[in-house]
NUTORMAR-456333 format. One record per atom (N, C-alpha, C): atom name; x, y, z. Coordinates in Angstrom, 3 decimals, always signed. Layout:
<nodes>
NODE   nuro          x          y          z
NODE     CA          X          Y          Z
...
</nodes>
This chain:
<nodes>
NODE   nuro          x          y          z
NODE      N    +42.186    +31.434    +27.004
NODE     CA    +41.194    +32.382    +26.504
NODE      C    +41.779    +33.798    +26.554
NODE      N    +41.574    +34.669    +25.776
NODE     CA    +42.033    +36.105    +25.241
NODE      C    +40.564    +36.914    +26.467
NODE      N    +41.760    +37.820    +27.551
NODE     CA    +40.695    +38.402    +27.896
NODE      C    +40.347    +39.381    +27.132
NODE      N    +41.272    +40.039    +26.616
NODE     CA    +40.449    +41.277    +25.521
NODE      C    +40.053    +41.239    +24.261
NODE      N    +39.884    +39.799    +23.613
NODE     CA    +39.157    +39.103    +22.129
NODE      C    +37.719    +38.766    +22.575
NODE      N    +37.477    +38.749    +24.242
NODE     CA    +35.994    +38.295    +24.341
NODE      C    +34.992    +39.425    +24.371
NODE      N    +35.486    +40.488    +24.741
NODE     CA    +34.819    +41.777    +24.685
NODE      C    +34.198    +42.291    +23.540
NODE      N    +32.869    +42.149    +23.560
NODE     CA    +32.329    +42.332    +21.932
NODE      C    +32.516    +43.890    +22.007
NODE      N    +32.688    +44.217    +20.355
NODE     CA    +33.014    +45.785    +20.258
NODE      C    +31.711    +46.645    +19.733
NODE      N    +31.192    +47.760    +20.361
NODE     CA    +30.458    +48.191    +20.410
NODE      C    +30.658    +49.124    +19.290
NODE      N    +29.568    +49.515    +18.290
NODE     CA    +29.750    +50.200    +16.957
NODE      C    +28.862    +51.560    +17.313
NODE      N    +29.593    +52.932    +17.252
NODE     CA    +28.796    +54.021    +17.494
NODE      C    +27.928    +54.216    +16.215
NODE      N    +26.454    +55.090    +16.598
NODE     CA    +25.988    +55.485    +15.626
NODE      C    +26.438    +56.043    +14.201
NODE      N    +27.114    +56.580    +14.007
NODE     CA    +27.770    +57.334    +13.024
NODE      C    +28.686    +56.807    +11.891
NODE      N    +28.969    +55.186    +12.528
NODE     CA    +30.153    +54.607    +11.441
NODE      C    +29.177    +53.288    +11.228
NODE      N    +29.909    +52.836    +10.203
NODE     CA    +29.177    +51.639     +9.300
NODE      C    +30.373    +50.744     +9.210
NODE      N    +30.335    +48.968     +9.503
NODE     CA    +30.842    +48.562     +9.978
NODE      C    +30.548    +47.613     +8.804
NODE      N    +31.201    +47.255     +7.265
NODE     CA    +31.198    +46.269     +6.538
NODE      C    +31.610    +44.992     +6.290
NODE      N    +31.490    +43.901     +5.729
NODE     CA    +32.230    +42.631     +5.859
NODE      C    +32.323    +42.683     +4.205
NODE      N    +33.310    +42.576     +3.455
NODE     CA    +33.233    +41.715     +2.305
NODE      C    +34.615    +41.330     +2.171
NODE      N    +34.356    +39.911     +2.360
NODE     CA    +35.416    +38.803     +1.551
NODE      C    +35.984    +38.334     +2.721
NODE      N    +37.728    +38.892     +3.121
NODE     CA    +37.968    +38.611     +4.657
NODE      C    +38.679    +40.399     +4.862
NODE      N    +37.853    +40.831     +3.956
NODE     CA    +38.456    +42.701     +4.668
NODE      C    +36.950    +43.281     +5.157
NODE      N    +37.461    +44.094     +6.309
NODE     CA    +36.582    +44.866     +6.907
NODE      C    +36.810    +46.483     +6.845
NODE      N    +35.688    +46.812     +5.857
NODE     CA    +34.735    +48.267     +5.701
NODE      C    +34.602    +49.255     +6.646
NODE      N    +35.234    +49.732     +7.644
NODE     CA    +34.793    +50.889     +8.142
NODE      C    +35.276    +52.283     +7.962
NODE      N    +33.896    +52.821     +7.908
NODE     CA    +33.587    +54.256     +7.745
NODE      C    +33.386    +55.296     +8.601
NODE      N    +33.525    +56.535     +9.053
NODE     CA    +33.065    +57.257     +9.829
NODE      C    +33.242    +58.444     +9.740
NODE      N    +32.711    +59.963    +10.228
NODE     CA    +32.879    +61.291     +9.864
NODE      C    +34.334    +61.537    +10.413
NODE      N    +35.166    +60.773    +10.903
NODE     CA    +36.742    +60.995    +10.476
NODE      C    +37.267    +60.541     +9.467
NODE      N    +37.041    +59.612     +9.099
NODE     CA    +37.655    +58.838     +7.869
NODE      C    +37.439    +57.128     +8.167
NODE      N    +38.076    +56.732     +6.489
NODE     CA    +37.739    +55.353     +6.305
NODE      C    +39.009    +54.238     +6.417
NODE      N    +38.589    +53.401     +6.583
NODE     CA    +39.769    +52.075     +6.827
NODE      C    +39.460    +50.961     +6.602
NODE      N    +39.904    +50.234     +6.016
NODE     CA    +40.131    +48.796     +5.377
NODE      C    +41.285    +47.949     +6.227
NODE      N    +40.664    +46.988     +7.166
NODE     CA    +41.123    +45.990     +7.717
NODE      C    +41.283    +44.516     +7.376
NODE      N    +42.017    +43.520     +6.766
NODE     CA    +41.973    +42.463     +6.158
NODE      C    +41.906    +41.392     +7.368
NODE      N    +41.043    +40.742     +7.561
NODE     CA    +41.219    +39.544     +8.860
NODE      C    +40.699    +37.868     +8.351
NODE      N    +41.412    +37.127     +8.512
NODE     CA    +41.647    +35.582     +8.643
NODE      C    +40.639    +35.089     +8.779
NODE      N    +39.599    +34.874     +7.896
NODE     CA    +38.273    +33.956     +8.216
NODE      C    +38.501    +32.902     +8.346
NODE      N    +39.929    +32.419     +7.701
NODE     CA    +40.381    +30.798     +7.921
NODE      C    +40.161    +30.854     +9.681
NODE      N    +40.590    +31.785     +9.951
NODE     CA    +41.099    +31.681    +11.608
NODE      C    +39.976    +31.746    +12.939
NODE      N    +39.516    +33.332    +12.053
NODE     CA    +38.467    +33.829    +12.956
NODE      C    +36.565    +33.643    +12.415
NODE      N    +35.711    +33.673    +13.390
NODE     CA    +34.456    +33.705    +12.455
NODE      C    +34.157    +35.691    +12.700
NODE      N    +33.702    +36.147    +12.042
NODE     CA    +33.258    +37.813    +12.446
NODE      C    +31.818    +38.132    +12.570
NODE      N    +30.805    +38.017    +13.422
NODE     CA    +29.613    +38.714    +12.947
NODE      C    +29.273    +40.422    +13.606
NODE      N    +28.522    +40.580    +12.215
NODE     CA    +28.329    +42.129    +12.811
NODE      C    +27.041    +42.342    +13.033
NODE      N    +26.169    +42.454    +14.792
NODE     CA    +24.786    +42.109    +14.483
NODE      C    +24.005    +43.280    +14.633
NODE      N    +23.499    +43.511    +13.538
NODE     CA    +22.251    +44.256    +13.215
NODE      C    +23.281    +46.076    +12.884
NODE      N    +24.400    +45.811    +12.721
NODE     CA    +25.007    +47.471    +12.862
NODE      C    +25.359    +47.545    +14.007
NODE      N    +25.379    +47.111    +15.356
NODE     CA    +25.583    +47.551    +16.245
NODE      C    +26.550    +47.365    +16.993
NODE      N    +27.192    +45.872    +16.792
NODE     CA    +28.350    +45.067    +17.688
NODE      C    +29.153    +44.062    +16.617
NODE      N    +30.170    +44.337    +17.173
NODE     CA    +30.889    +43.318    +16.533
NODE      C    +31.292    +42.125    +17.331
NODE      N    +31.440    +41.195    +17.029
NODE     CA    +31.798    +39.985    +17.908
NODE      C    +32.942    +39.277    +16.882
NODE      N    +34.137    +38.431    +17.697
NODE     CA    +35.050    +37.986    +16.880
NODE      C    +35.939    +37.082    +17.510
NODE      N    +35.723    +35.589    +17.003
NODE     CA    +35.923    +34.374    +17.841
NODE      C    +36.999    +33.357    +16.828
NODE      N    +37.383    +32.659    +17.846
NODE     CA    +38.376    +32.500    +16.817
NODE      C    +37.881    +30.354    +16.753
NODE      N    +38.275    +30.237    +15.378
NODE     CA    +37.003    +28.789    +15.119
NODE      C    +37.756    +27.881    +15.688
NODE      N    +38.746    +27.389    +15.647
NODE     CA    +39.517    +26.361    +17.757
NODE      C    +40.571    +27.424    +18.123
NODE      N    +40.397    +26.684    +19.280
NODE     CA    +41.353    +27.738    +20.207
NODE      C    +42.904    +27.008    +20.011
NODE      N    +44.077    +27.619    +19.793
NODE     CA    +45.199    +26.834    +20.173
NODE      C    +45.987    +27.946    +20.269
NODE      N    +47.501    +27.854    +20.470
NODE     CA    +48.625    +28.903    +20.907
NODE      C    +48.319    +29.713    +20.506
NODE      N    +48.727    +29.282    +18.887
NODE     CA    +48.334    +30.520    +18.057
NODE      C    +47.342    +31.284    +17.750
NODE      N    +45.667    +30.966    +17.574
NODE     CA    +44.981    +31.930    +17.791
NODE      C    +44.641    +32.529    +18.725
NODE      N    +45.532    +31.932    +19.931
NODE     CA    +45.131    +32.681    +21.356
NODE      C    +45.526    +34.251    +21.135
NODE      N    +46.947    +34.142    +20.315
NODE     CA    +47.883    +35.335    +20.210
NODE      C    +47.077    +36.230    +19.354
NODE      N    +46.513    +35.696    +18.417
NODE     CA    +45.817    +36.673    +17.208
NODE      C    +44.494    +37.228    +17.964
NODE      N    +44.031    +36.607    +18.823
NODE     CA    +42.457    +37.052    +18.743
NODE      C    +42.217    +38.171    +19.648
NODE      N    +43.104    +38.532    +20.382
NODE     CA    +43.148    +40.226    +21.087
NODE      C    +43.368    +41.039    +20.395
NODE      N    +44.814    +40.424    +19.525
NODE     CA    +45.221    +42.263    +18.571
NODE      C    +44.615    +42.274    +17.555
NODE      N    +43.720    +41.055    +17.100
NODE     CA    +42.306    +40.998    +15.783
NODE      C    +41.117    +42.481    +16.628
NODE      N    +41.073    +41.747    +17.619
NODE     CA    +40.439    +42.502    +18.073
NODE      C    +40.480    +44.083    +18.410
NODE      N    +41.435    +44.198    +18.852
NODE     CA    +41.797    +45.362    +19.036
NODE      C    +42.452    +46.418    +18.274
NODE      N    +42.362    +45.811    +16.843
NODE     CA    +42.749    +46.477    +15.638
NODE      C    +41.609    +46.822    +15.360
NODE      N    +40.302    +46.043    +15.350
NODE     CA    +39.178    +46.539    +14.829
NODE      C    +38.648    +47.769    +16.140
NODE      N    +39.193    +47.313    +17.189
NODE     CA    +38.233    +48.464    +17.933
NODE      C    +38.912    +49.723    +18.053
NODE      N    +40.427    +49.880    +17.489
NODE     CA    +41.158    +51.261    +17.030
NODE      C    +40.725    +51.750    +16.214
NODE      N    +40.432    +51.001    +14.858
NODE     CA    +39.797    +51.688    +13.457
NODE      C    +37.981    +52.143    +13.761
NODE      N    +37.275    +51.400    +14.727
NODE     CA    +36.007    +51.806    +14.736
NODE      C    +36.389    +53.497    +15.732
NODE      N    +36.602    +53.551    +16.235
NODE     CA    +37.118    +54.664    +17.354
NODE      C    +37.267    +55.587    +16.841
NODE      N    +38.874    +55.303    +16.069
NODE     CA    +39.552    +56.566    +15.115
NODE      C    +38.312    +56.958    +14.183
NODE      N    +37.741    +56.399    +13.612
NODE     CA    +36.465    +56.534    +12.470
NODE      C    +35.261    +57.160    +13.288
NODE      N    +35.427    +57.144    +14.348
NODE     CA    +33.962    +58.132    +14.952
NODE      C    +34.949    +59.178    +15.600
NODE      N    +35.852    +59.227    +16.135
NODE     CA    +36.040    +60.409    +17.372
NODE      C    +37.487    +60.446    +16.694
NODE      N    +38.492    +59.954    +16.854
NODE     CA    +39.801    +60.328    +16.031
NODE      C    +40.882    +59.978    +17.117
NODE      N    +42.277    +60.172    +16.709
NODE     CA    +43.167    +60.029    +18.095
NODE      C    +43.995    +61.366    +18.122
NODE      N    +44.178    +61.742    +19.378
NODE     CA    +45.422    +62.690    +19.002
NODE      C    +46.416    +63.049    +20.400
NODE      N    +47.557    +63.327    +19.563
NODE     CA    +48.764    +63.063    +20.630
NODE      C    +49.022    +64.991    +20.942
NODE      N    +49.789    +65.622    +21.839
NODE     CA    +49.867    +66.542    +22.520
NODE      C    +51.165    +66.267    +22.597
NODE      N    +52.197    +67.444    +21.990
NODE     CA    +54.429    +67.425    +22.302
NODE      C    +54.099    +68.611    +22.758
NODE      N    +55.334    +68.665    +23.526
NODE     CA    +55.498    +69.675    +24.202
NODE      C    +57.125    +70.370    +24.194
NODE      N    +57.179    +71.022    +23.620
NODE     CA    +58.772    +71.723    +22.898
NODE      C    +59.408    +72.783    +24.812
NODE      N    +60.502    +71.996    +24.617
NODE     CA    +60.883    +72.956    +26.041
NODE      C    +62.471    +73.316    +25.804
NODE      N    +62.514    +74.344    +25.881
NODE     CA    +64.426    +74.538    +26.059
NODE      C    +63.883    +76.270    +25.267
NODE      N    +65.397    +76.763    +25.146
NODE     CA    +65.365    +78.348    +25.152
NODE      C    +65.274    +78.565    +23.804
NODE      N    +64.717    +79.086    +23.014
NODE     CA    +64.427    +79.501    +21.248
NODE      C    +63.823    +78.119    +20.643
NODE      N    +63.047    +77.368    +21.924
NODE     CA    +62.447    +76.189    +20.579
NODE      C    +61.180    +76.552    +20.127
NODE      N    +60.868    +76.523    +19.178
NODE     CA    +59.237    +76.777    +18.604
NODE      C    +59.056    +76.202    +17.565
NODE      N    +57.456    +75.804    +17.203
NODE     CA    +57.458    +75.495    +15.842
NODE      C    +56.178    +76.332    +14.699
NODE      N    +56.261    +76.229    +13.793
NODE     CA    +55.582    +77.067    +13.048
NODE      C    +54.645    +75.878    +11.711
NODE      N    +53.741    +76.299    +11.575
NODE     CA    +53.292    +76.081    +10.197
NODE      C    +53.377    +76.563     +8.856
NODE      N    +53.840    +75.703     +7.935
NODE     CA    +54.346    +76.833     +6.589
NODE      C    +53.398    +75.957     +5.258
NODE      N    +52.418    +76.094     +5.252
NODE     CA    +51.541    +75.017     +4.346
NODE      C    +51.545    +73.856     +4.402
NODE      N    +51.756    +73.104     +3.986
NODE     CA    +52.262    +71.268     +4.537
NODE      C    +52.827    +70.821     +5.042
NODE      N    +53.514    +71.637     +5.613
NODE     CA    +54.754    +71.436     +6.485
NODE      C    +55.099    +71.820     +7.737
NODE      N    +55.589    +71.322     +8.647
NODE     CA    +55.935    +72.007    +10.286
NODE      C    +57.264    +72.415     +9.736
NODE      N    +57.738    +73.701    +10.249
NODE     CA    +58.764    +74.371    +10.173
NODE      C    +58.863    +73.833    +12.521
NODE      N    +60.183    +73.231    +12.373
NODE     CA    +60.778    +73.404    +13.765
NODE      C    +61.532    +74.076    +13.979
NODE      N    +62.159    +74.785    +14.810
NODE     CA    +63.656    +75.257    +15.619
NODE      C    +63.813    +74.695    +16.751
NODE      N    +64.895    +74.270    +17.069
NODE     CA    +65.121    +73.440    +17.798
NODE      C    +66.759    +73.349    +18.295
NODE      N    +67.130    +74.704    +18.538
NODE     CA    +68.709    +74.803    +18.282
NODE      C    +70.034    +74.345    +18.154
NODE      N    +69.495    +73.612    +16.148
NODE     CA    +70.148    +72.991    +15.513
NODE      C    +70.465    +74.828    +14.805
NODE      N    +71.725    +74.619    +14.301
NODE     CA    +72.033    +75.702    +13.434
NODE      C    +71.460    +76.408    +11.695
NODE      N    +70.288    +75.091    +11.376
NODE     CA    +69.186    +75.457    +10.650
NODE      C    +67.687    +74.734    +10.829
NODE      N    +66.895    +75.258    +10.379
NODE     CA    +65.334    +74.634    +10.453
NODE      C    +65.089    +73.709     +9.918
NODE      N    +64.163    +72.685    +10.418
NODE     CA    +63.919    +71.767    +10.208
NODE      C    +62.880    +71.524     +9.782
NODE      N    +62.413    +71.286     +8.394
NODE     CA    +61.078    +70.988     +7.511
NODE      C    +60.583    +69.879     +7.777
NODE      N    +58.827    +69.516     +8.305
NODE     CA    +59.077    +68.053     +8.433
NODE      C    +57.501    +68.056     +7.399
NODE      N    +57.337    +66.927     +6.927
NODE     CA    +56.301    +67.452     +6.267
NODE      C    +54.883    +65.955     +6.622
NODE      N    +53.996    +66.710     +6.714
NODE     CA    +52.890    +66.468     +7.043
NODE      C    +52.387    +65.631     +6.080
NODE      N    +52.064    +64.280     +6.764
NODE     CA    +51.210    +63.428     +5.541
NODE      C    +49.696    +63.302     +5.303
NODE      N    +49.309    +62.679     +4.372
NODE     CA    +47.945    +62.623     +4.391
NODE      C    +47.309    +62.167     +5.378
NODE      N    +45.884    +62.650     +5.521
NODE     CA    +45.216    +61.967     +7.106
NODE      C    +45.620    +62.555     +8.483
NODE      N    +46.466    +63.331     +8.655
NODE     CA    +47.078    +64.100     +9.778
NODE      C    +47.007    +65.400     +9.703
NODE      N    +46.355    +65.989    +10.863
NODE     CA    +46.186    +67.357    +11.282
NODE      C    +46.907    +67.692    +12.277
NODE      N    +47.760    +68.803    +12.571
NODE     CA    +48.996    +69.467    +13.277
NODE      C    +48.640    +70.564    +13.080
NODE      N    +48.312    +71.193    +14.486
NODE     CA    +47.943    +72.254    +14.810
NODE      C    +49.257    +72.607    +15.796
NODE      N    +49.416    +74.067    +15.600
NODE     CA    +50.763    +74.924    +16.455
NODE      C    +49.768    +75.844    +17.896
NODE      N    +49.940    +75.343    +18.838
NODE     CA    +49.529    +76.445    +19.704
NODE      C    +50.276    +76.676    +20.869
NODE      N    +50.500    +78.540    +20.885
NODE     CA    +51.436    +78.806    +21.802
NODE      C    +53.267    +78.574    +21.298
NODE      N    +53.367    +78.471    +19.731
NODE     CA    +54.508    +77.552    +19.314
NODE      C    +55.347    +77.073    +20.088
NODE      N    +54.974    +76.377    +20.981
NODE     CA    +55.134    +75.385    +21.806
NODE      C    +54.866    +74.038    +22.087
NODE      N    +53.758    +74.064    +21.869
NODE     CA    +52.556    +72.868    +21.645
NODE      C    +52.506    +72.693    +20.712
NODE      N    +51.911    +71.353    +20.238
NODE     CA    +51.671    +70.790    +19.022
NODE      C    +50.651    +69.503    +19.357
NODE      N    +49.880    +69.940    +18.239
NODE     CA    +48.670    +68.855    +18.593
NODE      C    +48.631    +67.669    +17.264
NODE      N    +49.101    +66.798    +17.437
NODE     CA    +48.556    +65.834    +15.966
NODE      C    +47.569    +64.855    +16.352
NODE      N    +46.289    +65.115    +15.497
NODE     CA    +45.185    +64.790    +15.430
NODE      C    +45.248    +64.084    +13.765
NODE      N    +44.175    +62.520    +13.829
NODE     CA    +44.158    +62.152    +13.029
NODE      C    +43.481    +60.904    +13.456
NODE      N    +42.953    +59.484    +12.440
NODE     CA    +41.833    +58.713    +12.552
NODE      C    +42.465    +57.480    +12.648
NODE      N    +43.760    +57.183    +12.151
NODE     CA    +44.243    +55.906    +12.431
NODE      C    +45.232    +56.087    +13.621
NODE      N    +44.978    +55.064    +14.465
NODE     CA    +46.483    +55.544    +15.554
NODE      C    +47.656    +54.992    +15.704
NODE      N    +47.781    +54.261    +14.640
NODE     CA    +49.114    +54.100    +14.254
NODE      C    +50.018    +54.876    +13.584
NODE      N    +49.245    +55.795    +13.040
NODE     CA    +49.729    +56.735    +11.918
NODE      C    +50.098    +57.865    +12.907
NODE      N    +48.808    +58.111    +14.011
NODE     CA    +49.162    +59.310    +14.600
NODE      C    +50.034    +58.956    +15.622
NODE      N    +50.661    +57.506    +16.415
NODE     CA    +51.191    +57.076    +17.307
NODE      C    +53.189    +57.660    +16.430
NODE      N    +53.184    +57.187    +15.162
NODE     CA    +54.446    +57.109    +14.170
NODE      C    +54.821    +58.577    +13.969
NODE      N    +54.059    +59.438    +13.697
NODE     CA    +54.453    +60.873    +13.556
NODE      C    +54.913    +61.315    +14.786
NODE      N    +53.775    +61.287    +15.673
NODE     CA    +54.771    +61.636    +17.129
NODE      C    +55.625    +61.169    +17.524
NODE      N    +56.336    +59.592    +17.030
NODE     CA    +57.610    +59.452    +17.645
NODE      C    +58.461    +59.912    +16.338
NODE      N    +58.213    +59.652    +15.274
NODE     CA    +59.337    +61.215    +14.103
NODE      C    +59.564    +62.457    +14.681
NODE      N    +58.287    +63.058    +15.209
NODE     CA    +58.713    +64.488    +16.034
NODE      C    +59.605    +64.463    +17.281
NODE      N    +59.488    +63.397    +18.348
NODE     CA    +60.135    +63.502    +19.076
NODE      C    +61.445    +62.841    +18.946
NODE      N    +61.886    +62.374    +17.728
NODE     CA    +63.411    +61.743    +17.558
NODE      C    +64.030    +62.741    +17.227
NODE      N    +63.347    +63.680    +16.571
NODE     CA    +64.500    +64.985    +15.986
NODE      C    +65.116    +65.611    +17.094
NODE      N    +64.534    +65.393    +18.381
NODE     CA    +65.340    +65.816    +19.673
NODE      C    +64.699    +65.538    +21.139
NODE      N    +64.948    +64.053    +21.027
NODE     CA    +64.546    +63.345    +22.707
NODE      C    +65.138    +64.709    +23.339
NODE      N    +64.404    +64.313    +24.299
NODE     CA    +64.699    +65.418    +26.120
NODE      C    +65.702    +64.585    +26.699
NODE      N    +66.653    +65.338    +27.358
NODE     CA    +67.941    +65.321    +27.758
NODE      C    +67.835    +65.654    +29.359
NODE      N    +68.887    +64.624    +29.904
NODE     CA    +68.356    +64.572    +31.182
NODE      C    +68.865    +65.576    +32.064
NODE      N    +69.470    +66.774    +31.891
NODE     CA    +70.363    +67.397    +32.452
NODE      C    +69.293    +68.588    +32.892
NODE      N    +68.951    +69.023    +31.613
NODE     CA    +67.924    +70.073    +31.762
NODE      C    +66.315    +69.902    +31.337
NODE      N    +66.766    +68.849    +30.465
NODE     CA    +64.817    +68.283    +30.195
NODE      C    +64.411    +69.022    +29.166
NODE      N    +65.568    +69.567    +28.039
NODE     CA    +65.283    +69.962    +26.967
NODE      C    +64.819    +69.596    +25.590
NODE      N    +63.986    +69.734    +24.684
NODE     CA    +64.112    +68.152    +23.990
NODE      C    +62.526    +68.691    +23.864
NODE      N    +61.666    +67.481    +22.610
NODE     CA    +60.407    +67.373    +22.440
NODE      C    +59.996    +66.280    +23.432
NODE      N    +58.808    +66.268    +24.240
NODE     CA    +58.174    +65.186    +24.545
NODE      C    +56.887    +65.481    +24.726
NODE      N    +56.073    +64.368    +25.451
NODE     CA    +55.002    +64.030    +24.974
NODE      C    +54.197    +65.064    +26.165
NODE      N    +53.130    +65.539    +26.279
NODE     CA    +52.418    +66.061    +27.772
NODE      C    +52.397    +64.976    +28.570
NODE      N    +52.531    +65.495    +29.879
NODE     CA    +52.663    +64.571    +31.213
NODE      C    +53.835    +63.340    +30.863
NODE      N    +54.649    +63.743    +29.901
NODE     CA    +55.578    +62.195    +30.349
NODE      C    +56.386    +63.129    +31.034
NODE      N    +57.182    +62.057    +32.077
NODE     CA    +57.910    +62.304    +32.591
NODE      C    +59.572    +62.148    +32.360
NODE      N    +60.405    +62.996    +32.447
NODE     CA    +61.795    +62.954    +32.509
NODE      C    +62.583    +62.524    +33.366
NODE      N    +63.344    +61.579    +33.190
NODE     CA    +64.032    +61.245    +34.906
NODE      C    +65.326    +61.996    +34.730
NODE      N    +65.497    +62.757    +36.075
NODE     CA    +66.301    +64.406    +35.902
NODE      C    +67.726    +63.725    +36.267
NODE      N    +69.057    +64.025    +35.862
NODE     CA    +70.024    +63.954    +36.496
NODE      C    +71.028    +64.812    +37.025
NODE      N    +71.523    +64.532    +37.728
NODE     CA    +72.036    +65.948    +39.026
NODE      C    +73.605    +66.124    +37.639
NODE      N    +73.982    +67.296    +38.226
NODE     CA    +74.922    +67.691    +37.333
NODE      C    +76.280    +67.620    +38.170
NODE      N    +77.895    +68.073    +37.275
NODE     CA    +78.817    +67.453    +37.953
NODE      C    +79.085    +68.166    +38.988
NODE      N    +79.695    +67.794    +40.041
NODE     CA    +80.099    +68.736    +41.557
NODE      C    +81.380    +68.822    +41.535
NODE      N    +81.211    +70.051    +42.457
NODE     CA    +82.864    +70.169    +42.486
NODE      C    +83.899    +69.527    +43.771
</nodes>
């Protein structure tokens, strides 16, 4: 048994939670998403607007595996669709900053030119302190993928801990050479 496929998912006021065909409809004052799920596999009811429930019609290996991340795909998209997700980088080393230039994050990052990265649909990136950077947005896969694009243009380095990363992660520091 899937401990986290038995957990029925609770639907906030504000989003609308559709069934047609084997894709699922949800809506919310962040935005909308279309989820496709396996009726061969799974049964879905949605009762009265309020809960979702999602079981899978026999149990064997394989739907053991599907019926958590079934689940837990739908309870990312109901989430992101009422409240949103958003990740927090944190730019550290001497002249790093980043800027906004219309669609685009302008970085420095002392590479010997700037780095344009450009902002996709559905994602909000806010600059504060050009230091910080906030990406906010409704799917969290989308907003999970941008933050690791931002932080590949320059992992933190263990010497001095220079580099983009995430708030509160941690760096494991390494001592430098002796004489």
């Amino acid at each position: 048994m899937s401990k986290i496929g038995k957990i029925n998912i609770t639907i906030p006021d504000k989003v609308k939670v559709l069934l047609s065909g084997n894709n699922i409809n949800i809506e919310g004052p962040q935005g909308k998403k279309t989820l496709n799920i396996d009726l061969n596999i799974f049964d879905l009811n949605i009762n009265e607007g309020k809960e979702v429930i999602i079981k899978p019609k026999k149990i064997d290996q394989n739907t053991k595996r599907l019926w958590g991340m079934n689940r837990s795909l739908i309870n990312n998209a109901i989430v992101g669709a009422s409240k949103g997700y958003e990740k927090i980088l944190e730019l550290s080393g001497v002249g790093f900053r980043a800027s906004l230039k219309g669609k685009q994050l302008n970085l420095q990052l002392g590479f010997s030119h700037d780095i344009n990265f450009d902002i996709p649909e559905g994602i909000k990136i806010t600059v504060e302190k050009q230091t910080i950077l906030k990406i906010f947005g409704f799917d969290k896969q989308q907003v999970g993928m941008i933050a690791a694009e931002i932080k590949s243009l320059r992992p933190p380095e263990p010497y001095k801990g220079k580099g983009i990363k995430e708030q509160g992660q941690y760096i494991l520091r390494k001592e430098g050479k002796k004489k």
